[in-house]
Short mmCIF file of the C-alpha atoms (twelve columns), coordinates in Angstrom:
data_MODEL
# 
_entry.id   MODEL 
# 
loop_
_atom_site.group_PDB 
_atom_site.id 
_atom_site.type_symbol 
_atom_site.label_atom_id 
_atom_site.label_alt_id 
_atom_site.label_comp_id 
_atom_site.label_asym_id 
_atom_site.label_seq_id 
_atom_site.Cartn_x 
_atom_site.Cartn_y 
_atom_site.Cartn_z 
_atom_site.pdbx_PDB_model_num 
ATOM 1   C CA . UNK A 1   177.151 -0.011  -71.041  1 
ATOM 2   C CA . UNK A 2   176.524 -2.541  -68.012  1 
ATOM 3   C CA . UNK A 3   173.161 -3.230  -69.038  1 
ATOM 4   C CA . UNK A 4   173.964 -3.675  -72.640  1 
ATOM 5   C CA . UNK A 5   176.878 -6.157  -71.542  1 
ATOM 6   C CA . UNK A 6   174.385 -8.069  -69.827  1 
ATOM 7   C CA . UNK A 7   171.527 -8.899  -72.292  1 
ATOM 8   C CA . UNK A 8   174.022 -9.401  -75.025  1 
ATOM 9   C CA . UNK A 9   175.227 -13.262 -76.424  1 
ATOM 10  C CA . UNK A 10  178.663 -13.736 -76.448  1 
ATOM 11  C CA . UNK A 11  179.248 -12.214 -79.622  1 
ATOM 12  C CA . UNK A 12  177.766 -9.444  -78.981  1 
ATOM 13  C CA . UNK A 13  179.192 -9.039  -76.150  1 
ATOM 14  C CA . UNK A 14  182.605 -9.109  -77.416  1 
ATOM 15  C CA . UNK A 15  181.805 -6.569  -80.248  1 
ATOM 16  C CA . UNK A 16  180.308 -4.201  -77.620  1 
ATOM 17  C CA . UNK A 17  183.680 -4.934  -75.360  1 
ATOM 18  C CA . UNK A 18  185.560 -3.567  -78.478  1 
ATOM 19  C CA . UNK A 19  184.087 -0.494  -78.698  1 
ATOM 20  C CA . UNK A 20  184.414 1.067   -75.195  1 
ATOM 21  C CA . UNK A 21  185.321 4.835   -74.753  1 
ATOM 22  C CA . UNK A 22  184.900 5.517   -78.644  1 
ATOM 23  C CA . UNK A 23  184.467 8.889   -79.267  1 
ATOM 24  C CA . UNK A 24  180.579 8.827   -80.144  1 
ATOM 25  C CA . UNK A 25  181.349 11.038  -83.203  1 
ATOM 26  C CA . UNK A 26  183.049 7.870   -84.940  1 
ATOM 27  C CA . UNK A 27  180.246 5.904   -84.525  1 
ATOM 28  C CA . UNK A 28  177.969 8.407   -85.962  1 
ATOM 29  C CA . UNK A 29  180.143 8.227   -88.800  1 
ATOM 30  C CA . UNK A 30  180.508 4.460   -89.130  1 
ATOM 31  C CA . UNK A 31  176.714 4.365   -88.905  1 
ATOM 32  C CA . UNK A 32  176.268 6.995   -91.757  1 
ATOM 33  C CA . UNK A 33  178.654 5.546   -93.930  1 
ATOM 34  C CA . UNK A 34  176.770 1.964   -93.276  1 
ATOM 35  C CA . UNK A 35  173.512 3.091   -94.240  1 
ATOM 36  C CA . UNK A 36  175.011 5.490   -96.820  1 
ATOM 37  C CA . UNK A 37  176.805 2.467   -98.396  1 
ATOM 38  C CA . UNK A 38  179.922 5.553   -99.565  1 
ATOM 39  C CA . UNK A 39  181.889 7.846   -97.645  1 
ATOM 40  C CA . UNK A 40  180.593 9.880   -100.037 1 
ATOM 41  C CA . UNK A 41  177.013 9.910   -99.512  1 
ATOM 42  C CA . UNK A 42  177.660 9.827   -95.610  1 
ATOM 43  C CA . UNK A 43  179.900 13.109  -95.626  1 
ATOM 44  C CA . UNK A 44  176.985 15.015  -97.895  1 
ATOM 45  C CA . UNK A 45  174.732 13.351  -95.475  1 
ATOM 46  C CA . UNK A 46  177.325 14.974  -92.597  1 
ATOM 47  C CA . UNK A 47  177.860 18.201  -93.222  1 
ATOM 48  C CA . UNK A 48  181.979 16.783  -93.470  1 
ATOM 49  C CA . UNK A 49  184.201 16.524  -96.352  1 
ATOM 50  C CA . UNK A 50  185.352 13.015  -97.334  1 
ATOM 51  C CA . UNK A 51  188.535 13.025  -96.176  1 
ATOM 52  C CA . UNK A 52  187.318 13.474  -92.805  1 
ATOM 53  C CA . UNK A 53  184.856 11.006  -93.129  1 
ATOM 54  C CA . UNK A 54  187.484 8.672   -93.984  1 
ATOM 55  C CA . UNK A 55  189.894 9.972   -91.356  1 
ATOM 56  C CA . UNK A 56  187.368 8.786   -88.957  1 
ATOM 57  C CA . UNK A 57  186.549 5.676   -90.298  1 
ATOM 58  C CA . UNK A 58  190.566 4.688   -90.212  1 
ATOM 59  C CA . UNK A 59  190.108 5.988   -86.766  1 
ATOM 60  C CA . UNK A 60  187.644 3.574   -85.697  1 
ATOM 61  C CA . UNK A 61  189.829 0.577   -87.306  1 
ATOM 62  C CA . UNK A 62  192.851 1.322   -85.523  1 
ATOM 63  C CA . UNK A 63  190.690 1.657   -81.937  1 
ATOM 64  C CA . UNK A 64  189.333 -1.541  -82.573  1 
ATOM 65  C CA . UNK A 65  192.136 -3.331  -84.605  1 
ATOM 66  C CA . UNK A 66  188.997 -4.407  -86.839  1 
ATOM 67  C CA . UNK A 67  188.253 -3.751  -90.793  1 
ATOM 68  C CA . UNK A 68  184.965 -2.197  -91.101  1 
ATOM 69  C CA . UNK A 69  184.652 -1.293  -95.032  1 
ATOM 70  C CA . UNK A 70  185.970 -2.660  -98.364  1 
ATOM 71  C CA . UNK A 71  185.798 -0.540  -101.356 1 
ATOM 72  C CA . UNK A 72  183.946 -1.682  -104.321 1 
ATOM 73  C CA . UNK A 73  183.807 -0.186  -108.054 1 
ATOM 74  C CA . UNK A 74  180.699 2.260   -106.361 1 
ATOM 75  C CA . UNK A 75  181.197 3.056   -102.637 1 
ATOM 76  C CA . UNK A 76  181.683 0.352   -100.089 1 
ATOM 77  C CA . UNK A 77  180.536 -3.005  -98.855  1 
ATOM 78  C CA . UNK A 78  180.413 -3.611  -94.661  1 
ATOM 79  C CA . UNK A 79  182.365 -6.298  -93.300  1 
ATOM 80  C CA . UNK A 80  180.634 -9.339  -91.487  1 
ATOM 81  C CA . UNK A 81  182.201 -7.445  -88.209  1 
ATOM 82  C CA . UNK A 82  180.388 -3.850  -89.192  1 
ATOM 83  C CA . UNK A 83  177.093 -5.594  -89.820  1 
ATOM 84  C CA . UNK A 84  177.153 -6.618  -86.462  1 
ATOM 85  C CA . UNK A 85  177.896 -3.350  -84.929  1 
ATOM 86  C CA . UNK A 86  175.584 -1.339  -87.083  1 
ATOM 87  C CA . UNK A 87  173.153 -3.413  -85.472  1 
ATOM 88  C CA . UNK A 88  174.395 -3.083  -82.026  1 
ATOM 89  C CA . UNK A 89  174.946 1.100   -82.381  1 
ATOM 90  C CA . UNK A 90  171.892 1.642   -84.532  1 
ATOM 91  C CA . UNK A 91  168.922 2.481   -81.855  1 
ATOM 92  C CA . UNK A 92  171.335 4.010   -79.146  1 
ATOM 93  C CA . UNK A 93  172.449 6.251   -81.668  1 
ATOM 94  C CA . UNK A 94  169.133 7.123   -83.423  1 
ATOM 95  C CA . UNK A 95  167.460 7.755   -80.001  1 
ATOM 96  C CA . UNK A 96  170.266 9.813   -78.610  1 
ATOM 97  C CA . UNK A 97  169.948 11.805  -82.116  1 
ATOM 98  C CA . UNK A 98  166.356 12.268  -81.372  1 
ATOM 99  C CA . UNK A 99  166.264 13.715  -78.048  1 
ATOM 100 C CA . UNK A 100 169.314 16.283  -79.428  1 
ATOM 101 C CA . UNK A 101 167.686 17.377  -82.141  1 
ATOM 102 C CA . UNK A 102 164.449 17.330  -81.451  1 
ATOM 103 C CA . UNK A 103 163.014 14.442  -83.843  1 
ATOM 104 C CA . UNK A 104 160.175 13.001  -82.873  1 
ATOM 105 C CA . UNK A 105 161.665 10.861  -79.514  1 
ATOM 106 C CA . UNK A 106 160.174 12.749  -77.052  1 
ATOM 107 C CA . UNK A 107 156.867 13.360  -76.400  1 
ATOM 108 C CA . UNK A 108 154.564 15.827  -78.365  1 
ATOM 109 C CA . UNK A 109 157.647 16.777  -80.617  1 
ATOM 110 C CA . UNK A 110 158.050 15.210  -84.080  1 
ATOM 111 C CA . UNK A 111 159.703 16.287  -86.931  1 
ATOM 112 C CA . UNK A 112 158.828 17.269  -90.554  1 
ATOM 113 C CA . UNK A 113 158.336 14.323  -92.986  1 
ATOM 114 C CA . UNK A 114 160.796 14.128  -96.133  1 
ATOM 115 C CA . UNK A 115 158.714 12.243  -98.667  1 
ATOM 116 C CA . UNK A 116 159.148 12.252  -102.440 1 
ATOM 117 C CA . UNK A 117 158.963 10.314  -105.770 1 
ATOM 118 C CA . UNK A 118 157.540 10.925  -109.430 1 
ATOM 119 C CA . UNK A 119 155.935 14.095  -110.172 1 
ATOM 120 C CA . UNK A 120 152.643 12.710  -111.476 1 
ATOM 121 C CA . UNK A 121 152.297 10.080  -108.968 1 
ATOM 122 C CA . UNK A 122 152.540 12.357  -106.232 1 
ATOM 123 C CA . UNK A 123 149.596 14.413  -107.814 1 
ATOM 124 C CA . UNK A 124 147.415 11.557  -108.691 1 
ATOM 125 C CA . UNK A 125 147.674 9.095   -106.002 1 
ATOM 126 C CA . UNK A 126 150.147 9.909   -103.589 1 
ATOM 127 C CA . UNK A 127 149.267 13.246  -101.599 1 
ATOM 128 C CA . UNK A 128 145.778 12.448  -101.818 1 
ATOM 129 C CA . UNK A 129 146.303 9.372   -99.664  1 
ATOM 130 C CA . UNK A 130 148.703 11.378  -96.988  1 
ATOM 131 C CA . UNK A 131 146.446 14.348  -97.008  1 
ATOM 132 C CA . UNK A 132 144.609 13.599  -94.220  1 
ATOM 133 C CA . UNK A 133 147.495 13.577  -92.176  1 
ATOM 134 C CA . UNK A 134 148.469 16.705  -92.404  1 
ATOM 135 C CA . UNK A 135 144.945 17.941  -90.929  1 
ATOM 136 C CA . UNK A 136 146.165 15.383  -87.876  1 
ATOM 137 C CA . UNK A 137 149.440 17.311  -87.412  1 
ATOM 138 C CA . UNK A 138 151.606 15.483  -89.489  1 
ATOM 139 C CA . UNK A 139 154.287 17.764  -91.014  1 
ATOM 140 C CA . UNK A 140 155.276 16.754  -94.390  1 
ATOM 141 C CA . UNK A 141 158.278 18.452  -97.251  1 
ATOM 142 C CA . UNK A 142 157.213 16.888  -100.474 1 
ATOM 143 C CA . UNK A 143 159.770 16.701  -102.927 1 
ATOM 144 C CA . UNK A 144 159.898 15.066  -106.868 1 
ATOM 145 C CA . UNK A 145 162.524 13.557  -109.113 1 
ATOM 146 C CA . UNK A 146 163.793 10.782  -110.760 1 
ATOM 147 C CA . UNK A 147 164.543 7.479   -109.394 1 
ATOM 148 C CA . UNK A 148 168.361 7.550   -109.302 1 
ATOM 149 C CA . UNK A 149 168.568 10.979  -108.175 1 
ATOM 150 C CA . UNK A 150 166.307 10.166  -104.963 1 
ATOM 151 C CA . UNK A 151 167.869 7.429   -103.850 1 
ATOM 152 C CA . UNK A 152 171.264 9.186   -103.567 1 
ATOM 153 C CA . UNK A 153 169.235 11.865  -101.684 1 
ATOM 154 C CA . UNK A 154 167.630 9.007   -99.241  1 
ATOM 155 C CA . UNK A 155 171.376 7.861   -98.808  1 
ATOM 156 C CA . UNK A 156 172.466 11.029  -97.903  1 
ATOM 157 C CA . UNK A 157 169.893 12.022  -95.153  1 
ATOM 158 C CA . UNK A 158 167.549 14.147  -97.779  1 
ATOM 159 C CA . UNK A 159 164.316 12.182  -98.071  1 
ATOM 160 C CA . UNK A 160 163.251 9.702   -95.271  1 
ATOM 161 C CA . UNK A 161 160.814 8.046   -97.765  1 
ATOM 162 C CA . UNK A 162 160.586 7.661   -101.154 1 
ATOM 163 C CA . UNK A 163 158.424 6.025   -104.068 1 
ATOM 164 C CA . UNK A 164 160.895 4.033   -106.507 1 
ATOM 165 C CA . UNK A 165 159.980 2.721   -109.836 1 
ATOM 166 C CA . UNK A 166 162.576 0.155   -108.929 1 
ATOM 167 C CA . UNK A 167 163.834 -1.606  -106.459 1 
ATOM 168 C CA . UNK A 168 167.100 0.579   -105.230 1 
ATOM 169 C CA . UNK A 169 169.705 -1.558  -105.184 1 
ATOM 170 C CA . UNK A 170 172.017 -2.121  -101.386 1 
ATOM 171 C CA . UNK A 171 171.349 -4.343  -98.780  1 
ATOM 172 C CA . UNK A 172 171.127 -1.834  -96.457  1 
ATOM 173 C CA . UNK A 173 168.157 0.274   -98.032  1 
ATOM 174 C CA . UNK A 174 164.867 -1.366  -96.632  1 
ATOM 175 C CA . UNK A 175 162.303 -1.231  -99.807  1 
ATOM 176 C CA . UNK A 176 158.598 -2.788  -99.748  1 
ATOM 177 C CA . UNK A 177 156.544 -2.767  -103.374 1 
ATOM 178 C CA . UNK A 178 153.671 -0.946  -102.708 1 
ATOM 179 C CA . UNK A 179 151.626 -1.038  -106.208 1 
ATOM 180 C CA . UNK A 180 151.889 -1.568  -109.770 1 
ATOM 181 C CA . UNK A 181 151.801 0.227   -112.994 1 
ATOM 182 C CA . UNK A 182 149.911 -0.650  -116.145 1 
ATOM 183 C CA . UNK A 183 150.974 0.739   -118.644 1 
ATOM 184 C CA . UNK A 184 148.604 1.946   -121.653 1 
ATOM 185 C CA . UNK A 185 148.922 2.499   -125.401 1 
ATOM 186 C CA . UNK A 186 146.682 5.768   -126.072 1 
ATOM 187 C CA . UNK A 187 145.827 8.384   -128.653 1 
ATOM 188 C CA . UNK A 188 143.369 10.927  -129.125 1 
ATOM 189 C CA . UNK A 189 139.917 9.777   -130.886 1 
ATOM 190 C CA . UNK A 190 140.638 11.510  -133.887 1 
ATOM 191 C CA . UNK A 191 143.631 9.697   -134.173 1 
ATOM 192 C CA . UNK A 192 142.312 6.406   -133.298 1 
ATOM 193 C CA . UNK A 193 139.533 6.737   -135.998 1 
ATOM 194 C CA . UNK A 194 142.344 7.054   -138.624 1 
ATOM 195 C CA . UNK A 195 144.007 4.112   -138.045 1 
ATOM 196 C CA . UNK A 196 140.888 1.900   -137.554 1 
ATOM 197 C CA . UNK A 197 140.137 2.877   -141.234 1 
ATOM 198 C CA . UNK A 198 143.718 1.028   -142.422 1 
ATOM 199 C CA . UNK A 199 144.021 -2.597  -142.395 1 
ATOM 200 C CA . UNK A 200 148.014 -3.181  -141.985 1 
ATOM 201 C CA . UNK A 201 149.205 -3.985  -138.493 1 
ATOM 202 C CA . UNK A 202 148.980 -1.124  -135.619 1 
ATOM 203 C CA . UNK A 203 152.959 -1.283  -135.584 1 
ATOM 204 C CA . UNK A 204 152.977 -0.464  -139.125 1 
ATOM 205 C CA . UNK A 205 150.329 2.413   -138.773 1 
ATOM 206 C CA . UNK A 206 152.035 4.220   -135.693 1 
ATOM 207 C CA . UNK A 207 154.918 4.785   -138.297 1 
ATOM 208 C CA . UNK A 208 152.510 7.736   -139.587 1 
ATOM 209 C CA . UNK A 209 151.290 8.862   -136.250 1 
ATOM 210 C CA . UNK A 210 153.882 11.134  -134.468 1 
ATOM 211 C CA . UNK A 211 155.064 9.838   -130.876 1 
ATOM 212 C CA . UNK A 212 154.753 11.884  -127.856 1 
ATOM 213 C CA . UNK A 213 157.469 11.422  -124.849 1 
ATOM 214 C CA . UNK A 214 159.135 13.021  -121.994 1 
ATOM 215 C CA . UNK A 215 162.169 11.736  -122.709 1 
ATOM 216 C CA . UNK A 216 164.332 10.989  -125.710 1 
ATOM 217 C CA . UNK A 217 165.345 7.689   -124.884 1 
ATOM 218 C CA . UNK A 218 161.704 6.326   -124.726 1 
ATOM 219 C CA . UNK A 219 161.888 4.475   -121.330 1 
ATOM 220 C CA . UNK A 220 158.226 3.465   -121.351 1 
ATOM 221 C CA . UNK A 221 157.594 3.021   -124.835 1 
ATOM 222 C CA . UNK A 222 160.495 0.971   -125.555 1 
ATOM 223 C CA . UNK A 223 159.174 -1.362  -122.284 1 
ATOM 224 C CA . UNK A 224 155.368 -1.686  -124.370 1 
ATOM 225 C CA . UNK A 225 157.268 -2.521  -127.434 1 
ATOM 226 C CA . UNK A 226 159.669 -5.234  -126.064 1 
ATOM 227 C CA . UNK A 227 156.565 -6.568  -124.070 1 
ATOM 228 C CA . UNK A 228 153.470 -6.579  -126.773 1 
ATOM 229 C CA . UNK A 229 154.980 -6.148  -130.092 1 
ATOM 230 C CA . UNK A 230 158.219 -8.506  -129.317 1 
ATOM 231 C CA . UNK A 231 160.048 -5.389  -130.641 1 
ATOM 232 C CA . UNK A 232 162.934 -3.710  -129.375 1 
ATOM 233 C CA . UNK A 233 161.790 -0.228  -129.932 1 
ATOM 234 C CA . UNK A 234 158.828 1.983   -131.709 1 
ATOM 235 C CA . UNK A 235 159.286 2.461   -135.593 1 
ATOM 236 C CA . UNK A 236 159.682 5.945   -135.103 1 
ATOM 237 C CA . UNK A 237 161.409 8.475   -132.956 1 
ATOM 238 C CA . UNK A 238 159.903 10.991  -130.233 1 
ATOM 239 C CA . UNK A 239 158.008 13.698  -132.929 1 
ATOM 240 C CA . UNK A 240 157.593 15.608  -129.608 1 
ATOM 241 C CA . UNK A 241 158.916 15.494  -125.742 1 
ATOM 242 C CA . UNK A 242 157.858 17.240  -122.753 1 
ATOM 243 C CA . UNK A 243 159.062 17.771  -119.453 1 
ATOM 244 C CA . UNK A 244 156.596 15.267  -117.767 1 
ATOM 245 C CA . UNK A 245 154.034 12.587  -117.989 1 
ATOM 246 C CA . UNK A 246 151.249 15.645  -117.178 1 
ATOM 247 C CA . UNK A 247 152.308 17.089  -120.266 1 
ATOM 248 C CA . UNK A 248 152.472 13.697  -122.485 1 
ATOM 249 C CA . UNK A 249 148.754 13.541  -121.900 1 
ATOM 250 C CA . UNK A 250 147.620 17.021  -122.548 1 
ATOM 251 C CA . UNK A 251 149.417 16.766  -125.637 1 
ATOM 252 C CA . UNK A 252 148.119 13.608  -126.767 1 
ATOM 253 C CA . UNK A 253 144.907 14.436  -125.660 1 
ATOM 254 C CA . UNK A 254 144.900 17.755  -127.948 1 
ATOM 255 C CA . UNK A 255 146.110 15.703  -130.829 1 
ATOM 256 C CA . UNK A 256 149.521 15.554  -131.348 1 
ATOM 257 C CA . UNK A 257 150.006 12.203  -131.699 1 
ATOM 258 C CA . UNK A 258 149.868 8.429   -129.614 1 
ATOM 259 C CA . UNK A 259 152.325 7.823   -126.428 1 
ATOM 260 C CA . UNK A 260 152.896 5.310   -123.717 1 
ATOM 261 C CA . UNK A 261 151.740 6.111   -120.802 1 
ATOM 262 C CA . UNK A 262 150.900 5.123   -116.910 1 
ATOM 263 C CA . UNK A 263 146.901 3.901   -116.582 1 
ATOM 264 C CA . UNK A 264 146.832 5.923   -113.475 1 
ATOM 265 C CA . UNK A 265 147.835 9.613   -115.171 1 
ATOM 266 C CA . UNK A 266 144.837 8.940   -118.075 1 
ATOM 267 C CA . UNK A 267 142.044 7.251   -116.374 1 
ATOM 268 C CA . UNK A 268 140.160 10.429  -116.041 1 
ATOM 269 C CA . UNK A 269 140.807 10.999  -119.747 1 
ATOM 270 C CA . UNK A 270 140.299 7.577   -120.898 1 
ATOM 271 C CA . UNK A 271 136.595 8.058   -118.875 1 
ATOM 272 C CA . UNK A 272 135.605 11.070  -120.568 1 
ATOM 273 C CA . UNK A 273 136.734 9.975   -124.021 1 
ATOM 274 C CA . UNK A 274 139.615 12.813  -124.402 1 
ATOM 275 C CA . UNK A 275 142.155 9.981   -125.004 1 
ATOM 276 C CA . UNK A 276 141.468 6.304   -126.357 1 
ATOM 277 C CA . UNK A 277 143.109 2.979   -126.064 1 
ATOM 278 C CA . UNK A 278 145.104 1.862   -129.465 1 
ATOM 279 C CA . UNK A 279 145.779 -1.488  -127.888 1 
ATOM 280 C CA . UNK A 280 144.048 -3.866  -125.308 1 
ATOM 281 C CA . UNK A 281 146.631 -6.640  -124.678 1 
ATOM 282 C CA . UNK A 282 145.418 -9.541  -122.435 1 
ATOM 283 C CA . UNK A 283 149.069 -8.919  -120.726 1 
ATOM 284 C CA . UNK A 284 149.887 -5.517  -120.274 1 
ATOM 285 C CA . UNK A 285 153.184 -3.902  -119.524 1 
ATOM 286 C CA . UNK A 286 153.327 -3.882  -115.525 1 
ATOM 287 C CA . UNK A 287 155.734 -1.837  -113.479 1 
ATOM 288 C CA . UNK A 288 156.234 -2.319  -109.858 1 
ATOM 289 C CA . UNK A 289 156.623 0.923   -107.600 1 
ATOM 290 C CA . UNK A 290 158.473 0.662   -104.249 1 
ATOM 291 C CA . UNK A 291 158.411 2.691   -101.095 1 
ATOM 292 C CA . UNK A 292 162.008 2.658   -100.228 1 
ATOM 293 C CA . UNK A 293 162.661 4.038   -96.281  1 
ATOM 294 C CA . UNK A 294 165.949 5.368   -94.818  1 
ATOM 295 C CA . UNK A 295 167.777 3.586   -92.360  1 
ATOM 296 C CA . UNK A 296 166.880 5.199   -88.641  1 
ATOM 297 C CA . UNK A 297 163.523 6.751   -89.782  1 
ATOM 298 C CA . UNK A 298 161.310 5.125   -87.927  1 
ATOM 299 C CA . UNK A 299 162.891 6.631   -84.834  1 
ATOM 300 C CA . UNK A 300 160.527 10.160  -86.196  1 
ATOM 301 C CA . UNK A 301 156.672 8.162   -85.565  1 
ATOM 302 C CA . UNK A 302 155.263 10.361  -88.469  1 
ATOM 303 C CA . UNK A 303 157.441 8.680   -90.995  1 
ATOM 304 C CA . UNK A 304 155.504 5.293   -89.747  1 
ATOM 305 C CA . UNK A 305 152.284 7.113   -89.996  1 
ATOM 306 C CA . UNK A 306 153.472 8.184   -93.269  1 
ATOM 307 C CA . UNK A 307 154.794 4.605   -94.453  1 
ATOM 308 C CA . UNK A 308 151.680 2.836   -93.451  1 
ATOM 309 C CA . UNK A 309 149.130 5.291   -94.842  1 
ATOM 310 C CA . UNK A 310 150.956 4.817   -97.988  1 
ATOM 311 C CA . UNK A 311 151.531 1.370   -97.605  1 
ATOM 312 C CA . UNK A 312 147.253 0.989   -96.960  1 
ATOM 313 C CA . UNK A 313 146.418 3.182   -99.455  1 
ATOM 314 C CA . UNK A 314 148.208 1.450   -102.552 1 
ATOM 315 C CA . UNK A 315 145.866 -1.480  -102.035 1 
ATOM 316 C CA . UNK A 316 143.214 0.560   -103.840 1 
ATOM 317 C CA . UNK A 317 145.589 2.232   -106.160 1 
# 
């Protein structure tokens, strides 16, 4: 603690001062619920139930005679005071975490990335940009899901990176945008050549051309609309839906109808002329994808290797 006292400024100083002869287990817990942003996520995240979690937290408060947390409408927001131990506890903590367990802080031992995001990316651009690692020793546990859902699994310890199709919202969740999405307007030839022989508008001709989707709510499709046609939605509802974008272009490409869909999950089929464009806007549809890492990572090297492989891949993407 000497050495700490005596590279800190004042402030820090007097925050470190404060938190003397705390039982380390408390400051685990402050710095899960921190990066959790919920007591919630940081119990999960734990292996405690909540009320513990907030037993400890109250614990903490009345040690220090300082409020750490207020509670918001969804989990909890650090006070001014907390952000400045988080950043004081952080490394200590992640390192001494590391050489218990085994993570990656000492030398020749690492631990088993946690890296996940949509299905279809992860086939098409994703694990053949990290595969190469894994030849170089890098462990990696692959998971897939939807955007929501992985972020509450990065908060609670689950993933150490993931790949967002938006930017996850918390101050405390460090997020770079690695690449974006166009998205296409397709169809299958046969399809195509049917509506080229009408002469009303293409909105009006996709009324007679059933719609393809993985999801009833048409998250894509409703995004093309609002962006090239200056409508709010498709005339039409899904005709068919799928569990995944894999299986929007297989069935588009066999005929069932037009969809929405990613550039990057039908360039091979827009190449070999199993799928055609219906549309060619000069501005089309753009998504941004972010690689979202949890807090204390980085202390494993292999999620760097990870992040930056990534990171250097998506330039080409």
């Amino acid at each position: 603690m000497g050495y700490y006292m005596s590279i800190m400024d004042g402030s820090h100083a007097k925050t470190l001062a404060a938190v003397r002869h705390i039982d380390l287990n408390l400051l685990r817990t402050f710095l899960a619920v921190y990066r959790a942003g919920s007591f919630t996520a940081a119990a999960a995240q734990l292996g405690l139930s909540q009320p513990t979690v907030t037993a400890q937290i109250r614990s903490l408060e009345q040690h220090i005679d300082r409020q750490l947390f207020t509670r918001q409408s969804r989990g909890v927001e650090p006070t001014p005071f907390a952000n400045e131990l988080a950043e004081l506890v952080a490394a200590p903590l992640d390192t001494l975490s590391g050489i218990e367990d085994g993570t990656g802080l000492l030398p020749g031992r690492s631990a088993p990335v946690h890296l996940a995001g949509p299905s279809e990316l992860l086939c098409t651009k994703v694990l053949p940009s990290v595969s190469s690692l894994v030849a170089d020793g890098v462990q990696l546990r692959v998971g897939q899901g939807l955007t929501e859902t992985l972020v509450e699994e990065l908060r609670a310890g689950q993933q150490d990176l993931i790949i967002a199709t938006r930017r996850p919202r918390g101050l405390r969740l460090e997020s770079i945008p690695l690449a974006n999405e166009e998205y296409v307007l397709v169809a299958s030839p046969e399809w195509a050549h049917r509506l080229q022989e009408q002469n009303e508008s293409l909105c009006t001709l996709l009324r007679g051309v059933p719609l393809v989707t993985y999801a009833e709510d048409l998250p894509i499709v409703r995004r093309y609309w609002r962006t090239v046609f200056a409508k709010p939605h498709p005339p039409t509802g899904a005709a068919l839906t799928v569990p995944n974008l894999h299986a929007v272009i297989a069935a588009v490409a066999g005929g069932a109808g037009y969809s929405v869909l990613p550039k990057s999950i039908c360039e091979e089929h827009l190449k070999d002329g199993r799928v055609v464009l219906l549309d060619d806007p000069e501005e089309p549809p753009l998504n941004t994808l972010f690689l979202v890492q949890r807090p204390g990572a980085e202390t494993n090297p292999d999620v760097v290797r990870v992040r930056d492989a990534l990171a250097e891949a998506a330039r080409a993407w």
